[in-house]
GUNU-107109 format. One line per field, with one value per residue (C-alpha): x, y, z; residue in three letters. Coordinates in steps of 0.5 Angstrom, whole numbers, plus 500, padded with zeros to 3 digits. Example, Ala and Ser with C-alpha at 12.3 -4.5 7.8 and 13.67 -1.06 7.14 Angstrom:
BEGIN
x	525;527
y	491;498
z	516;514
bagu	ALA;SER
//
This chain:
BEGIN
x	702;707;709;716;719;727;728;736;736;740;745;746;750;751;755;752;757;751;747;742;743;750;750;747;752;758;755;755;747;747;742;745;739;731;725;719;713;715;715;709;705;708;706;698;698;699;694;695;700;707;713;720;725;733;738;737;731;734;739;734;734;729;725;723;721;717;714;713;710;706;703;702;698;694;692;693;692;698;706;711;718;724;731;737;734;742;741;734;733;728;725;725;721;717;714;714;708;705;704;702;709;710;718;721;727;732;737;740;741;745;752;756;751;750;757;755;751;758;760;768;771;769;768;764;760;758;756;751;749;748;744;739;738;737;732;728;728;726;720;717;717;714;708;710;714;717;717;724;727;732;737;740;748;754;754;746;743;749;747;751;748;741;740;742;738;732;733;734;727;724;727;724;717;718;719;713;715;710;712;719;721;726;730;735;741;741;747;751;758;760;766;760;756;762;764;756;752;749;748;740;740;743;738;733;735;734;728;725;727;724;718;718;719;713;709;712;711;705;705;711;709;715;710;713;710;704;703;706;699;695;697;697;690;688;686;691;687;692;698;703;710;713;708;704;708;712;714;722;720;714;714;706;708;712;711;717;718;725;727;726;719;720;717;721;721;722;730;731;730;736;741;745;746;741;734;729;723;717;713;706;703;705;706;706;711;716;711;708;714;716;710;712;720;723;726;733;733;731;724;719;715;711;712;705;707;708;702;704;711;710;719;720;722;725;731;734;732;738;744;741;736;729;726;729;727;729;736;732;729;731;729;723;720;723;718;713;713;714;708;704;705;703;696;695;695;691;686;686;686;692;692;698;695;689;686;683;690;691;684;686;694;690;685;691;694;690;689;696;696;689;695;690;694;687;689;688;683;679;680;677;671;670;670;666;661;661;661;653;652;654;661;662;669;674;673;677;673
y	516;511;509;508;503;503;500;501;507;508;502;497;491;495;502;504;510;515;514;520;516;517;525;521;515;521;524;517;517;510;507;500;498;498;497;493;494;502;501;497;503;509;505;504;512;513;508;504;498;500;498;496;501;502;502;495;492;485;487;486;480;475;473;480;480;476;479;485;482;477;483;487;481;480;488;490;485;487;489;491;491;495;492;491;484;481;477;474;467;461;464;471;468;464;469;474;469;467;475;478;482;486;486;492;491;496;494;498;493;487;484;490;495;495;496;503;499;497;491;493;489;488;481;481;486;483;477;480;483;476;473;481;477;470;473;477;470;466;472;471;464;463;468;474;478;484;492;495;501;503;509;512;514;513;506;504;509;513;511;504;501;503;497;492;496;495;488;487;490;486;479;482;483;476;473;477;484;490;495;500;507;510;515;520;520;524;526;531;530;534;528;523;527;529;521;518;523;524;530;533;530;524;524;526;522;515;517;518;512;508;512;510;502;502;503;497;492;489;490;493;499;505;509;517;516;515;520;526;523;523;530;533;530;533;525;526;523;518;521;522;524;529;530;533;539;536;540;537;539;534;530;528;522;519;518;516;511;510;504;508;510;516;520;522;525;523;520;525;531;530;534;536;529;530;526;531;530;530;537;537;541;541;548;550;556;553;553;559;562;558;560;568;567;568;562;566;565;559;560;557;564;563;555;552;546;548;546;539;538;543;545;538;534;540;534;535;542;547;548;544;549;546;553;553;548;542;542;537;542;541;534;535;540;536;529;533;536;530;528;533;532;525;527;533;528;523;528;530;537;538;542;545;549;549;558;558;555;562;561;554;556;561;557;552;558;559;553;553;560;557;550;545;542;540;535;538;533;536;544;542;539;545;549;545;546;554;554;550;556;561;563;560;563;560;553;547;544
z	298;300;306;306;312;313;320;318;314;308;310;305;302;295;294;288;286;284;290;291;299;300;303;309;309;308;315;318;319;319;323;326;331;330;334;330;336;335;327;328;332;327;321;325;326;319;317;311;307;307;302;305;305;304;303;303;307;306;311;316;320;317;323;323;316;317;324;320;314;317;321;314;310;316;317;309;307;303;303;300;298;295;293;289;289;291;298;295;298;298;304;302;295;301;305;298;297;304;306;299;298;292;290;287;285;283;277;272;267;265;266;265;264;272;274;277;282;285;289;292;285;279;279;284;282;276;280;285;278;276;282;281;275;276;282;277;273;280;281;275;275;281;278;283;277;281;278;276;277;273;273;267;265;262;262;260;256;251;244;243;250;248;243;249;253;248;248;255;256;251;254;261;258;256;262;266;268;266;270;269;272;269;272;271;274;280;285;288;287;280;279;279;275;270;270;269;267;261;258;257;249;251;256;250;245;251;254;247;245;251;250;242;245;249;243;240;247;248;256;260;261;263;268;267;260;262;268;263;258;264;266;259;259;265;268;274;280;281;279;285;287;283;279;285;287;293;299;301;309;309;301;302;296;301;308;312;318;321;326;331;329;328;322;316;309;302;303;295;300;305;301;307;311;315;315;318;321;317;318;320;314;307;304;296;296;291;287;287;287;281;277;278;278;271;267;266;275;276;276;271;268;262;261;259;262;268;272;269;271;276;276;277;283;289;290;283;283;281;284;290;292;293;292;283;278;276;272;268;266;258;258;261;256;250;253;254;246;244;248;247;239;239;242;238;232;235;236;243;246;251;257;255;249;250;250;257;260;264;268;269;272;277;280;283;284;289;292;293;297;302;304;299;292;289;283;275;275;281;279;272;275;279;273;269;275;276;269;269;274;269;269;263;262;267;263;259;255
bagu	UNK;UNK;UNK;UNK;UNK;UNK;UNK;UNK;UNK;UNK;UNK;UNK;UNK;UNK;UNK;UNK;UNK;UNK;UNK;UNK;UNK;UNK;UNK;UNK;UNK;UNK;UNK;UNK;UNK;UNK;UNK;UNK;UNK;UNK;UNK;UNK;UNK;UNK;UNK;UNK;UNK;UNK;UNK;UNK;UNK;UNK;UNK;UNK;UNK;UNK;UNK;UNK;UNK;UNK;UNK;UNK;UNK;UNK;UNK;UNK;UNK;UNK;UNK;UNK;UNK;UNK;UNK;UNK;UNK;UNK;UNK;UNK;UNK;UNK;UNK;UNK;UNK;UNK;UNK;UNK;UNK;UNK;UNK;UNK;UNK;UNK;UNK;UNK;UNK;UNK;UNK;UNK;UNK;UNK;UNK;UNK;UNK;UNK;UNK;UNK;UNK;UNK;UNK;UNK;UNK;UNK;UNK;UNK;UNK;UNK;UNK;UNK;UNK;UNK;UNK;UNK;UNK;UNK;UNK;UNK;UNK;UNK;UNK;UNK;UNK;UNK;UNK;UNK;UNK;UNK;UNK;UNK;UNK;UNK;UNK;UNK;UNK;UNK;UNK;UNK;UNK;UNK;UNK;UNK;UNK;UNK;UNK;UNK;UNK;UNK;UNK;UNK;UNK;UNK;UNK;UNK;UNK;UNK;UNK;UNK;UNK;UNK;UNK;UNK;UNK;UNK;UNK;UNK;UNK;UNK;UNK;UNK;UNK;UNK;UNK;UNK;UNK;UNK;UNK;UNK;UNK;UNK;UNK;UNK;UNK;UNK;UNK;UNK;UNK;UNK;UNK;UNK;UNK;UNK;UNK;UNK;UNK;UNK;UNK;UNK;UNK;UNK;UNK;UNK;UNK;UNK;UNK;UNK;UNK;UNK;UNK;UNK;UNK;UNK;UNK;UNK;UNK;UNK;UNK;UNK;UNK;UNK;UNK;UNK;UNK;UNK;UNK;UNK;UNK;UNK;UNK;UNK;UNK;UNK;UNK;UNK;UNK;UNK;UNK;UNK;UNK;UNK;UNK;UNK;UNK;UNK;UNK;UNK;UNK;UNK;UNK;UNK;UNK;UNK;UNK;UNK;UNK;UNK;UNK;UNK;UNK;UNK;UNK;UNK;UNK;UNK;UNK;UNK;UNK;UNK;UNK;UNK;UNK;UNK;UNK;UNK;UNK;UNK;UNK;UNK;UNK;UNK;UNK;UNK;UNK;UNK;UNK;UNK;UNK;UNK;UNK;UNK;UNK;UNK;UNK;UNK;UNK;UNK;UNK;UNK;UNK;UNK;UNK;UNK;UNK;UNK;UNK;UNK;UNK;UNK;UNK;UNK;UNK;UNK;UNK;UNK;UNK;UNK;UNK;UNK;UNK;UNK;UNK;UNK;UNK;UNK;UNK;UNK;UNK;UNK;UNK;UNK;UNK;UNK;UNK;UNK;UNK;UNK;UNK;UNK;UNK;UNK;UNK;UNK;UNK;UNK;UNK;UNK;UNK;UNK;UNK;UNK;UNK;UNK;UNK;UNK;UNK;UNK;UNK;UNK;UNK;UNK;UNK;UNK;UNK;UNK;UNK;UNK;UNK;UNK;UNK;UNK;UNK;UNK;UNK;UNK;UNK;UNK;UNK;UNK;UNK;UNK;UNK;UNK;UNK;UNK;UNK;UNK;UNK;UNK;UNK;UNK;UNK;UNK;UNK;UNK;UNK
//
């Protein structure tokens, strides 16, 4: 579970064409104010450390940066932080160090390969492209190397931009970074989709290339890789978010704290504009649903890799509507193959293919259907047990 804090909602310094945020700044839900005791008392209630949030969390005036992150350190023990890196400055760099944040930093690449993260201009969105750079250079230097986030499109992962790309990330391991998410684009404008959109084999074609690179580096790692694995392999205790099964009225992966303290969700969920407030209970309709519905209507019958993937994340679903499967759909199944092969040849037996999967898929039915979302991990388990007492054929070996 991450705890999302976002004492200015989505406002920012940037206006990245593509942002999955903009719904909610088109309908003008920009919050302009912030109470830290409020912050403070809804982040105790829910109980654990907290990253900062954005739109853009530097926009925050330092002084209660500081108040915010002191109290973390002292608390937690920890904090957090996720950025477009742009207005980073020695007294950030200072308190980063002082009170244990970790920096996220998203980026989607250098020089002109970032231009979709825009600025106003061209010239001067190539020169806050370049000070993301040089922060991400300073961070390592001061031996606090932050995580990336990139998102692909048109103008960083066709064919010809993936060979700078590549060698982007070599460099980046280099100075220190060993953690990368990548991301599809995602957006609801057709016309920002029709201009920056790739195609689902472009996307293969880059996905795969940056899962063939990872074999290649020595410590960055891109982490949707190592999830698929883990989720074919049935060790996923630690994975989150998605992969999970994610209700879009209470985003259990995400927990949410506006400025005002209010509770809110995943900001991927708010389609209409509107930031809801978080529901009381997680529930797992969609996916029981998505179990049943054929593939031809949204729904993901018949896929073996349906307890992995589970129909995706619900704010990429089709059409906008939670309830069907991602529209990434093709390009999910095509890295799962991929993985799935390279483990079968290495001499492990997957989830996906293994002949007791049937059994597997309607014990987490069930649970789904009793409001529980046990993980793979914990099912097998389980099974494993039962199997000791006598019912030896609702096992996965």
């Amino acid at each position: 579970m991450t705890i999302e804090v976002r004492p200015l909602g989505v406002a920012c310094n940037l206006a990245c064409q593509y942002c999955y945020q903009n719904p909610m700044r088109d309908a003008g839900n920009i919050s302009k104010n912030y109470d830290i005791d409020k912050i403070k008392l809804a982040i105790v209630k829910q109980g654990d450390s907290f990253v900062l949030f954005g739109g853009e969390p530097l926009l925050i005036d330092e002084k209660d940066l500081e108040s915010l992150w002191s109290w973390g350190y002292e608390k937690f023990g920890m904090n957090g932080m996720q950025t477009n890196g742009v207005l980073i400055n020695e007294n950030h760099i200072r308190m980063f160090k002082q009170y244990r944040v970790h920096v996220g930093i998203s980026i989607d690449g250098p020089g002109e390969l970032n231009d979709v993260r825009w600025f106003g201009s061209l010239e001067k969105t190539r020169d806050t492209t370049a000070r993301t750079e040089l922060a991400i250079e300073r961070l390592c230097q001061e031996g606090i190397p932050p995580s990336l986030i990139i998102t692909l499109h048109r103008l960083n992962a066709t064919e010809d931009k993936l060979p700078i790309m590549h060698a982007w990330m070599q460099k980046l391991e280099s100075l220190g970074i060993e953690s990368v998410r990548l991301h599809i684009l995602e957006t609801e404008s057709e016309i920002i989709k029709q201009k920056y959109g790739l195609t689902p084999e472009e996307n293969i074609r880059a996905l795969l290339s940056f899962n063939a690179l990872e074999l290649k580096l020595q410590h960055l790692k891109f982490d949707m890789f190592s999830d698929m694995k883990n989720l074919l392999l049935g060790q996923d205790k630690y994975s989150t978010c998605v992969w999970r099964g994610c209700d879009p009225y209470a985003t259990a992966a995400v927990k949410g704290v506006e400025g005002n303290g209010q509770s809110s969700n995943c900001g991927r969920t708010n389609k209409s504009g509107i930031d809801f407030t978080k529901a009381d209970n997680s529930g797992f309709e969609r996916y029981i649903a998505l179990y049943h519905t054929p593939q031809e209507y949204g729904g993901c019958q018949g896929c073996r890799f349906f307890l992995m993937c589970k129909g995706q994340c619900p704010g990429t679903a089709i059409d906008n509507e939670w309830r069907n499967r991602t529209q990434d759909c093709g390009v999910w199944k095509q890295l799962y193959i991929n993985i799935e092969n390279r483990l079968i040849n290495s001499g492990y037996q997957t989830i996906s293919l293994h002949p007791n999967l049937k059994y597997l898929e309607m014990e987490i039915l069930k649970a789904w259907e009793q409001g529980m979302n046990p993980t793979l991990q914990e099912t097998m388990e389980w099974m494993r047990k039962k199997t000791e007492e006598g019912n030896k054929k609702d096992v996965i070996h």
